[in-house]
C-alpha positions in Angstrom: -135.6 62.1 50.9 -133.5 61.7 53.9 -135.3 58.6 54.9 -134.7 56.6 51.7 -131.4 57.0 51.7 -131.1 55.9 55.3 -132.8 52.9 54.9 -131.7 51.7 51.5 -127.9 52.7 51.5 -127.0 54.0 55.3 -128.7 51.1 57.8 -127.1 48.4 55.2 -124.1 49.8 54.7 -124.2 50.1 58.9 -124.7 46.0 59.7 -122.3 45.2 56.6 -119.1 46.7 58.7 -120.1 45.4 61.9 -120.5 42.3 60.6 -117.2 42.3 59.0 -116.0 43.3 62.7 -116.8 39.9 63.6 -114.2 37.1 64.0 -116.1 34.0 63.2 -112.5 31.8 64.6 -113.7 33.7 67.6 -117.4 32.8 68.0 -117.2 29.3 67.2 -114.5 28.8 69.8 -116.8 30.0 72.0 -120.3 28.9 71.5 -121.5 28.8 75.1 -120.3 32.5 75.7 -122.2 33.3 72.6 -125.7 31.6 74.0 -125.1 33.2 77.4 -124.5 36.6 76.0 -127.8 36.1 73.4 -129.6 35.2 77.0 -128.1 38.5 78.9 -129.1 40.3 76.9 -133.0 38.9 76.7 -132.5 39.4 80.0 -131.5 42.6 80.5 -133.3 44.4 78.0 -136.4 42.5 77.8 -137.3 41.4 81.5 -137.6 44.7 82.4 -139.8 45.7 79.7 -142.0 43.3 80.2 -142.6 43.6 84.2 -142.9 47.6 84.0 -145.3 46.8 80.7 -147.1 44.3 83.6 -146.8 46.3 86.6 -146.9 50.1 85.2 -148.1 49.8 81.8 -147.7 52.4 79.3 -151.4 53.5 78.4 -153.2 50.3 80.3 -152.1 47.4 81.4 -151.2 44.8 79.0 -152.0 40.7 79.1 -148.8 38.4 79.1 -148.6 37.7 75.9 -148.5 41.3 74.8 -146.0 42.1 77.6 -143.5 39.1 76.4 -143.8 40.4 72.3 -143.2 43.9 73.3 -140.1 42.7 75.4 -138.8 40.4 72.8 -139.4 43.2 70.6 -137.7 45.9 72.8 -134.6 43.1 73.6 -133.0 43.1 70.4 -129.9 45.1 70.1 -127.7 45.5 67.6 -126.9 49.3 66.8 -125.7 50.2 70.7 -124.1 46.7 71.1 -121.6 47.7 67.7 -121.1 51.5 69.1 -120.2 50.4 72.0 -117.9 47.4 71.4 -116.1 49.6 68.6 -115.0 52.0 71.3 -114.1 49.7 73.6 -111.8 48.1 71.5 -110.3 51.3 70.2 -109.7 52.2 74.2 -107.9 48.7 74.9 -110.9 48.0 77.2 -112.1 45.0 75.9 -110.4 42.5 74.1 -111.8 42.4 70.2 -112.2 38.5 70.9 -115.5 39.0 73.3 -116.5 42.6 71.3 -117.0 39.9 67.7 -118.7 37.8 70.6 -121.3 40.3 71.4 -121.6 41.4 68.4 -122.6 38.2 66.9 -124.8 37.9 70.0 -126.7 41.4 69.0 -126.8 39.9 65.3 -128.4 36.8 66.8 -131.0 39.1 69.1 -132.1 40.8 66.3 -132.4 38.1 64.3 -134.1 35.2 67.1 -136.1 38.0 69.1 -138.8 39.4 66.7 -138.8 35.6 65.4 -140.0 34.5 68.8 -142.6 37.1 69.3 -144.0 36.2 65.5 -144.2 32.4 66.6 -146.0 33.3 70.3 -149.0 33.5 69.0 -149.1 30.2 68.0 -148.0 29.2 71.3 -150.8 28.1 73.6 -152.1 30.3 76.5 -151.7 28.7 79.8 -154.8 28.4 81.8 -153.2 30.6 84.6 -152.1 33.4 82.3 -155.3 33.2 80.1 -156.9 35.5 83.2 -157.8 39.0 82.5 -155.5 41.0 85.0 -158.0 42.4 87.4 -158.5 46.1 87.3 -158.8 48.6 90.4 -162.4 50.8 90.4 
């Protein structure tokens, strides 16, 4: 089956090569670039799943902590971040320093991300987020 072979030869086979893409010489010389893009990208991809999961909602309205896991969920970005990079780098538009930079920083999303929104549950509510979000009649 088509599926099988995807995830037992094709997806592994895919994070092998981008992973041997990456410069480690480059990431540890840059450590803070490496943190701030892991944070851009929470908070690009995530933040704005999690307010239109609060504002608009896809079937109802979410709480908080349902809105933050799906976000951390939906953050985490790995596939686009190595497709993207790749080309860039073959088109002499970004130097292969900041593409094993990103890269690593994808790696790290997918890796930190779903961890997070395991260990929220164990997290204590807030009194002011423990509110049910008041519905219109």
């Amino acid at each position: 089956e088509l599926r099988t072979l995807g995830f037992s030869f094709l997806i592994p086979l895919f994070f092998v090569t981008s992973g041997m893409n990456i410069s480690l010489k480059d990431v540890i010389a840059h450590p803070f670039m490496l943190v701030f893009f892991v944070v851009a990208i929470l908070v690009v991809r995530g933040v704005p799943i999690v307010l239109a999961e609060r504002i608009i909602g896809s079937t109802e309205r979410q709480g908080w902590r349902s809105a933050v896991k799906l976000g951390l969920y939906g953050a985490t970005g790995l596939p686009i971040i190595v497709a993207v990079t790749e080309v860039a780098v073959a088109e002499s538009i970004m130097p292969s320093d900041i593409a094993s930079i990103l890269v690593a920083a994808g790696g790290a999303s997918v890796l930190l991300f779903p961890l997070l929104a395991s260990l929220e549950d164990r997290v204590p509510t807030p009194r002011i987020l423990s509110r049910a979000p008041k519905r219109a009649r």
